[in-house]
C-alpha positions as CSV (number, residue, x, y, z in Angstrom):
1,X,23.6,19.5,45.3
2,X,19.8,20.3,46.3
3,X,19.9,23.2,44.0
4,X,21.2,21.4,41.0
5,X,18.4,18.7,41.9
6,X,15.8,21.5,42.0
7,X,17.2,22.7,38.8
8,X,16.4,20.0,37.2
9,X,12.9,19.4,37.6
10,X,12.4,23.3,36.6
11,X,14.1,22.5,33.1
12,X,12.2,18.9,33.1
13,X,8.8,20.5,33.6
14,X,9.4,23.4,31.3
15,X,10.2,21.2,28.5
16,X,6.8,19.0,28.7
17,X,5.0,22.2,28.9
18,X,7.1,23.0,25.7
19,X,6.4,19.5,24.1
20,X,2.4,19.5,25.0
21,X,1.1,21.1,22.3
22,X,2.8,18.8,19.6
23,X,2.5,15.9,21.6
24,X,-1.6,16.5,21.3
25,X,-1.1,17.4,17.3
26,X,1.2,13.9,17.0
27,X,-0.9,11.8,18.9
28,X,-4.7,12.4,17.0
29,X,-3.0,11.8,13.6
30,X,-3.5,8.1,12.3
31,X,-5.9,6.6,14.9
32,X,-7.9,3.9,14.4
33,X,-10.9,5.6,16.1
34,X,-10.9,8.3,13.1
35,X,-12.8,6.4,10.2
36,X,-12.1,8.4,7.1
37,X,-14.2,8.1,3.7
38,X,-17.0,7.3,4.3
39,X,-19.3,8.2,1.7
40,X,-22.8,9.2,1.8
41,X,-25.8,10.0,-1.3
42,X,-29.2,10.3,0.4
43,X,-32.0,11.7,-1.5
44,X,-35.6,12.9,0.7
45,X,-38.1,15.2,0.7
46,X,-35.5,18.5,1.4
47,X,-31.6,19.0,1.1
48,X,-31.1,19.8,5.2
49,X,-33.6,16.6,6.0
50,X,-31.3,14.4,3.2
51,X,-28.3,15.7,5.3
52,X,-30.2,14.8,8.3
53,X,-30.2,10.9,7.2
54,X,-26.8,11.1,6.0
55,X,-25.4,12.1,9.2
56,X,-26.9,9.3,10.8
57,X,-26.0,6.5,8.1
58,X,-22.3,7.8,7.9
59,X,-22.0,7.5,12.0
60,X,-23.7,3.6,11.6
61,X,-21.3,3.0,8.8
62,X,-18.2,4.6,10.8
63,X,-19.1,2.3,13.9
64,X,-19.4,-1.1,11.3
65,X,-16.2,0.0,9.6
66,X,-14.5,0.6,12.6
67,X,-15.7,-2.6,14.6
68,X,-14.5,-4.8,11.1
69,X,-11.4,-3.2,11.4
70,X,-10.8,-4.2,15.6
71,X,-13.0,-7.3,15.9
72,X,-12.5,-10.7,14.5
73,X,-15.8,-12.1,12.7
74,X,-16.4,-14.2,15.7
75,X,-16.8,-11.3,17.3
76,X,-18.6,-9.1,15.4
77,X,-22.0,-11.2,15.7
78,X,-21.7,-9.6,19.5
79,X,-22.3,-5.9,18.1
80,X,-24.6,-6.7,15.0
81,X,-27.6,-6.0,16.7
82,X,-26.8,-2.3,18.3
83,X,-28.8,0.4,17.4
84,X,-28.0,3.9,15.9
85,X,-29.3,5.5,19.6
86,X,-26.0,3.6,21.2
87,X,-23.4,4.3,18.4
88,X,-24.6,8.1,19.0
89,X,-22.8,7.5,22.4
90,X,-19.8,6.8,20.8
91,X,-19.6,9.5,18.4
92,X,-17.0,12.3,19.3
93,X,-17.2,14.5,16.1
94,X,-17.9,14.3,12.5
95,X,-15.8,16.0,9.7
96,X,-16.9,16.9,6.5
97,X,-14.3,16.1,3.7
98,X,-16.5,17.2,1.2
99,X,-20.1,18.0,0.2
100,X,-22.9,18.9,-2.6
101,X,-26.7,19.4,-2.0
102,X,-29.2,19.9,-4.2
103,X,-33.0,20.5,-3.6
104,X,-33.6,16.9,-2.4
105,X,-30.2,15.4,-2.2
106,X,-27.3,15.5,0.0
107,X,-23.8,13.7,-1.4
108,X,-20.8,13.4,0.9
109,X,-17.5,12.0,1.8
110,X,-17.6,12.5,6.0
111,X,-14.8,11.4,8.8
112,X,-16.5,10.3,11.8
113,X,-14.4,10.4,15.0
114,X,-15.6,7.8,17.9
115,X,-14.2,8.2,21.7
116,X,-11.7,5.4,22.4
117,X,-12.3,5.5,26.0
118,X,-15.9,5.0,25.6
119,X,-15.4,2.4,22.7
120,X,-13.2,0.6,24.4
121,X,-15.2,0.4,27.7
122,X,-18.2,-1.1,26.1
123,X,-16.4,-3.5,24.8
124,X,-14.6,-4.9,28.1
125,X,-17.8,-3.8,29.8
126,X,-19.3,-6.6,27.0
127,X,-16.5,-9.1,27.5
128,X,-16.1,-8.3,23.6
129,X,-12.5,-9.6,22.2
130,X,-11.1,-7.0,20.0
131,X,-7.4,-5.6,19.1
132,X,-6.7,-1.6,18.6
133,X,-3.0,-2.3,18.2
134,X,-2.0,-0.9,15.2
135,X,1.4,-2.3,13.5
136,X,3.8,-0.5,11.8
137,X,3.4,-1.1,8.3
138,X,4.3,-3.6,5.9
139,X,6.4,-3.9,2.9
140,X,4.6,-5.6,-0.1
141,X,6.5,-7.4,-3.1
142,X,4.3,-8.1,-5.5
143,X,5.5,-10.7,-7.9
144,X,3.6,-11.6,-10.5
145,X,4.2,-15.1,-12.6
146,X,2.6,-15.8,-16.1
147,X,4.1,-17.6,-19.1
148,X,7.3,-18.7,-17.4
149,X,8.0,-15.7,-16.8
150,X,8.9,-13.7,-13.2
151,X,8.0,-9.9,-13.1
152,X,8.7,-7.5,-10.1
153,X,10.3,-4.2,-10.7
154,X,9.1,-4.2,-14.4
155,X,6.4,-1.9,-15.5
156,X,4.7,-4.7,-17.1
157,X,3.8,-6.1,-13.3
158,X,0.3,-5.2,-13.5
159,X,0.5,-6.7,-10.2
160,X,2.7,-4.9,-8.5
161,X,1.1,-2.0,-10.3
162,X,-2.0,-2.4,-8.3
163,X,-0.8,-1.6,-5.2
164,X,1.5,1.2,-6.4
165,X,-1.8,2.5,-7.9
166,X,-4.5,1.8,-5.2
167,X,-2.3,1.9,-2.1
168,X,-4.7,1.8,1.5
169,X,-3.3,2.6,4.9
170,X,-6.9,1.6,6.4
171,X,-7.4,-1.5,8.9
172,X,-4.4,-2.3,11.8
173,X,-1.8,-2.9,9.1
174,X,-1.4,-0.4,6.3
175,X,0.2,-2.1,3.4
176,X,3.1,-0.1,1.9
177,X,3.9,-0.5,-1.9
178,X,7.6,0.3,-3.1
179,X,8.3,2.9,-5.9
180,X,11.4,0.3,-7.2
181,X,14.5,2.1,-5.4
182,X,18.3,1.4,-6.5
183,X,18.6,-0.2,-3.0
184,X,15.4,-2.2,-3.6
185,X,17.1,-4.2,-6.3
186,X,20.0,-4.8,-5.0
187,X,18.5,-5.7,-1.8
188,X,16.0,-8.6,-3.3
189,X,16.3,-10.1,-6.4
190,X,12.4,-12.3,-7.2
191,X,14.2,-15.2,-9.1
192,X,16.4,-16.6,-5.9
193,X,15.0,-18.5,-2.6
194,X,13.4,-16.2,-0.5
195,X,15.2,-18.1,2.4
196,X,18.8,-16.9,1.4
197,X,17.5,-13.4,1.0
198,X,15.9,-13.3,4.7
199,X,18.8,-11.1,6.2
200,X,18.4,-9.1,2.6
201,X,14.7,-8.9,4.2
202,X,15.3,-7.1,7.1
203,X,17.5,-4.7,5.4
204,X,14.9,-3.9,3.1
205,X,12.1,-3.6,5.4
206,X,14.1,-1.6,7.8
207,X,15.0,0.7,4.4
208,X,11.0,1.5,4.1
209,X,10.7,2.1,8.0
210,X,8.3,-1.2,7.9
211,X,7.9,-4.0,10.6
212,X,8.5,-6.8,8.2
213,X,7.9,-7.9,4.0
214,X,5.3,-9.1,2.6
215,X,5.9,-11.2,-0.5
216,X,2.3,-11.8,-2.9
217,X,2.9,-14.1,-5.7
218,X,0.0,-14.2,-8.2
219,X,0.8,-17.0,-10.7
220,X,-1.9,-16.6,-13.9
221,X,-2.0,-19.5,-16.0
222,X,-4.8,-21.3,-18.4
223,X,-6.6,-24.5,-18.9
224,X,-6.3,-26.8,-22.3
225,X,-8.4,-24.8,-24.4
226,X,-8.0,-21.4,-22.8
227,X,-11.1,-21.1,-22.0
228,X,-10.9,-19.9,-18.4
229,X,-8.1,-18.7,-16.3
230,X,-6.9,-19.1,-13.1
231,X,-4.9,-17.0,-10.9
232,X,-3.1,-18.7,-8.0
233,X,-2.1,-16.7,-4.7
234,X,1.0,-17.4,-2.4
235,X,1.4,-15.2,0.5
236,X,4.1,-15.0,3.1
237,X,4.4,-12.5,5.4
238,X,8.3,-12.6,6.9
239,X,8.1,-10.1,10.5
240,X,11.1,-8.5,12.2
241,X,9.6,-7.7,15.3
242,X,9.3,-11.2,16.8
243,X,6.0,-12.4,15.6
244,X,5.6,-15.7,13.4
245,X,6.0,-15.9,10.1
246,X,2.6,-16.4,8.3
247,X,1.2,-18.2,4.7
248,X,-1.7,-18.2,2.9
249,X,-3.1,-19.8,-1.0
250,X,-5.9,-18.9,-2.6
251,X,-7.4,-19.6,-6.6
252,X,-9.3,-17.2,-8.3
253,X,-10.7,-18.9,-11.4
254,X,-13.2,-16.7,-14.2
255,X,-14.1,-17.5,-17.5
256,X,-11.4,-15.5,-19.6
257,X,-13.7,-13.4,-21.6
258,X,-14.2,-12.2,-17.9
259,X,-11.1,-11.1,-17.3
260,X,-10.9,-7.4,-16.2
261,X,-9.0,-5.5,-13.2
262,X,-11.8,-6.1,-11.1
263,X,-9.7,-9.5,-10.7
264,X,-6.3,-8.4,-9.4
265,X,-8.8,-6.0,-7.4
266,X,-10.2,-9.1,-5.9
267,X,-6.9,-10.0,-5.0
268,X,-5.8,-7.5,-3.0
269,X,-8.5,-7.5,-1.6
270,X,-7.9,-11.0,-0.3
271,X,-4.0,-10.4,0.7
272,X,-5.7,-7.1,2.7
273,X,-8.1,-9.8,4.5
274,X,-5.4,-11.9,5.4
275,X,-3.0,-9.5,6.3
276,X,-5.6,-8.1,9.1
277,X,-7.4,-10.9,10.1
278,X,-3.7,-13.1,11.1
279,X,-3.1,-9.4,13.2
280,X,-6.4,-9.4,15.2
281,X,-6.1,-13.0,15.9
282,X,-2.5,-12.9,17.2
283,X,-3.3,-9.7,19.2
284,X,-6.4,-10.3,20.1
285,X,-7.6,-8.3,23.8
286,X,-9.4,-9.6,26.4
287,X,-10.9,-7.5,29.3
288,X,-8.8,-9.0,32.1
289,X,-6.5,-6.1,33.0
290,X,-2.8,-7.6,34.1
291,X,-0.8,-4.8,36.0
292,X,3.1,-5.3,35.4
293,X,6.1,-3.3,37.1
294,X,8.2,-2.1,34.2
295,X,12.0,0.1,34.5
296,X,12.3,2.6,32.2
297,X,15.3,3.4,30.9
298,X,16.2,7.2,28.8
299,X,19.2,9.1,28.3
300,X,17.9,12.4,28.7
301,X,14.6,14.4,29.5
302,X,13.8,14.0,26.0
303,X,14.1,10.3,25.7
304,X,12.1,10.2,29.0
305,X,9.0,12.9,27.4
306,X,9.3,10.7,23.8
307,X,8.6,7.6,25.8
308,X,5.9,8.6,28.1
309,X,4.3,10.4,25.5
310,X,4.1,7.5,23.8
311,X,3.1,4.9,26.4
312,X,0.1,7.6,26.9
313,X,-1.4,7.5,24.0
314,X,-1.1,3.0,23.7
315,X,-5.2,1.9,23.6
316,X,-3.6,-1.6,25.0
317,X,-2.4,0.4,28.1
318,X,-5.3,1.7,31.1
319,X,-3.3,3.4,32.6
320,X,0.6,3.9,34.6
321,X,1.9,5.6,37.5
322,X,5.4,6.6,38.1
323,X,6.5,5.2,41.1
324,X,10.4,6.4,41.0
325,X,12.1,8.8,39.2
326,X,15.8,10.0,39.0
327,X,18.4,11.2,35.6
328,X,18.4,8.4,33.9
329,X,15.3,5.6,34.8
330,X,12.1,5.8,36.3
331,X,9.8,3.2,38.0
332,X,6.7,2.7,36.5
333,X,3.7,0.4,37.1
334,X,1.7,-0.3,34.4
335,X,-2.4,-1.4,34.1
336,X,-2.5,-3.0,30.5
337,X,-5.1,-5.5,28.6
338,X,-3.3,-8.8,27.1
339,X,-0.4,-10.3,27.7
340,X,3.3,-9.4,28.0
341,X,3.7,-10.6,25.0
342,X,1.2,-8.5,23.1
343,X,3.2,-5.8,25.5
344,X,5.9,-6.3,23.9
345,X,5.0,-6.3,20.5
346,X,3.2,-3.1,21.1
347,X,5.8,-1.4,22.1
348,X,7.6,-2.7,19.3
349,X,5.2,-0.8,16.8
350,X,6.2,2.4,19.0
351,X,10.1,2.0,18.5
352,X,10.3,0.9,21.8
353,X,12.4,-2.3,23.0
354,X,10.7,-4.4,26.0
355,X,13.2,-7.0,27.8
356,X,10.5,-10.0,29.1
357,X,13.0,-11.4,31.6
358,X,14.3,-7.8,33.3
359,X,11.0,-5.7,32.3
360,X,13.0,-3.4,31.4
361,X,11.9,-0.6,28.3
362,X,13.8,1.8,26.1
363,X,13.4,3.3,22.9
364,X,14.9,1.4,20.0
365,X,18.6,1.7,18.7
């Protein structure tokens, strides 16, 4: 018996050390703390002193972007007035995407990574608010209404066309456009109530490997005398990983002779807005850390390496020690910001089901 005991903590070790290296490679890709694009033309006195000042106003504009992207606006009036000499703190690495000089001038497109531990510690050093929790994303449907008629799957949804065109996984909640699938019609059909398609929903969003559906209806329509337009927006985002339902309306009205894509531009731009700014607030972070006894439960070694890998690399968790271990749970006691809550719903966006009432964890079915 003790040798089959030993033998199994040989084979458990051996596979992390086999699992390591991808683990690392899995866990930099798609982090909030890598702010990609970020474009740069600086002209001076000689190419490597242009550079010089680009380097420096792609880090300030990383840190801006990246603060936007965790804090809400509230917020963000606590960080306005920090200088390029801190955000230099923060800076990990920069990555050069691409780049031209010429004598005088230096053009760019740079990533600029930032250290999450360091990022993060200001913050709740600063009693800052701010979310890092990124969601899984969302499914858009984007109807668009003018002249009576409904358009969705059609090509002639310049709507929906946008988004196909123009996707963006930036901010906490990348917004996922659908190519129009077989499945996709049968699964929602625009012209009946959206509340006898929820269950139709969930299928769909599950279908797209996304946390929930977002349906944007842009209704265009025009005064008397056609003079000016207006284009009315109806959002409702519909979630399948316990949070809330939310709405939102907005009007965009232009003179018609001003009409141009720059419009449907501006609103996705909005729905993008809205999208992020109901995620902060809901998942907002304070700096009071809550420490929370949690049973995990796995099948196998690989279910347990999946699921510590994962709880690793969550910016909402300090840090966990495994208290108890044995084939098939181990005891773990976690050091988290938030609340269980938030917990939850972060381990949700990791395929990983957390019971409130038995604080008990396991990846998803």
């Amino acid at each position: 018996m003790k040798y089959n005991f030993i033998k199994f903590f040989i084979i458990f070790f051996f596979i992390i050390l086999l699992n390591l290296k991808g683990s690392i490679s899995e866990t930099l890709q798609d982090k909030i703390f890598e702010v990609k694009n970020i474009s740069v033309n600086i002209e001076s006195t000689s190419s490597s002193k242009a550079k010089e000042i680009a380097l420096l106003e792609a880090q300030e504009k990383g840190f801006r972007n990246l603060m936007n992207t965790m804090l809400l606006e509230s917020e963000y009036e606590k960080i306005e007035s920090i200088g390029i000499e801190k955000i230099l703190e923060f800076v990990n690495a920069i990555e050069i995407q691409s780049e031209k000089t010429t004598s005088r001038k230096y053009i760019g497109d740079l990533t600029i990574i930032f250290s999450e531990d360091k990022i993060l510690r200001y913050l709740n050093n600063n009693n800052i608010k701010y979310t890092s929790l990124k969601s899984k994303p969302l499914l858009i449907l984007p109807i668009y209404k003018f002249a009576g008629v409904t358009y969705l799957w059609e090509e002639k949804n310049i709507w929906r066309n946008i988004w196909v065109k123009n996707s963006n996984n930036d901010g906490l909640i990348p917004i996922k456009s659908s190519e129009g699938k077989f499945s996709d019609f049968i699964y929602f059909n625009q012209d009946q109530a959206v509340k006898k398609n929820l269950k139709n929903l969930e299928l769909l969003a599950k279908s797209h490997n996304t946390t929930g559906v977002l349906i944007a209806i842009l209704k265009k329509k025009y005064n008397r005398d056609k003079s000016k337009m207006s284009f009315n927006l109806n959002l409702s985002i519909y979630r399948f990983d316990g949070e809330e339902t939310n709405t939102f309306e907005d009007t965009i009205e232009i003179y018609s002779n001003e009409y141009s894509d720059t419009i449907l531009n501006d609103a996705k731009n909005k729905v993008e807005l809205f999208v992020n700014q109901q995620w902060k607030a809901a998942n907002v972070i304070t700096s009071q850390k809550k420490f929370e006894k949690v049973t995990v439960l796995f099948n196998d070694l690989n279910d347990w390496i999946n699921i510590k890998k994962i709880i690793s690399n969550m910016p909402i968790i300090d840090k966990f020690n495994v208290k108890n271990f044995s084939r098939n749970k181990a005891i773990i006691f976690l050091s988290f910001s938030g609340n269980l809550n938030q917990l939850k719903v972060a381990f949700k966006q990791s395929d990983l089901d957390f019971n409130l009432n038995s604080k008990k964890l396991n990846l998803a079915k």
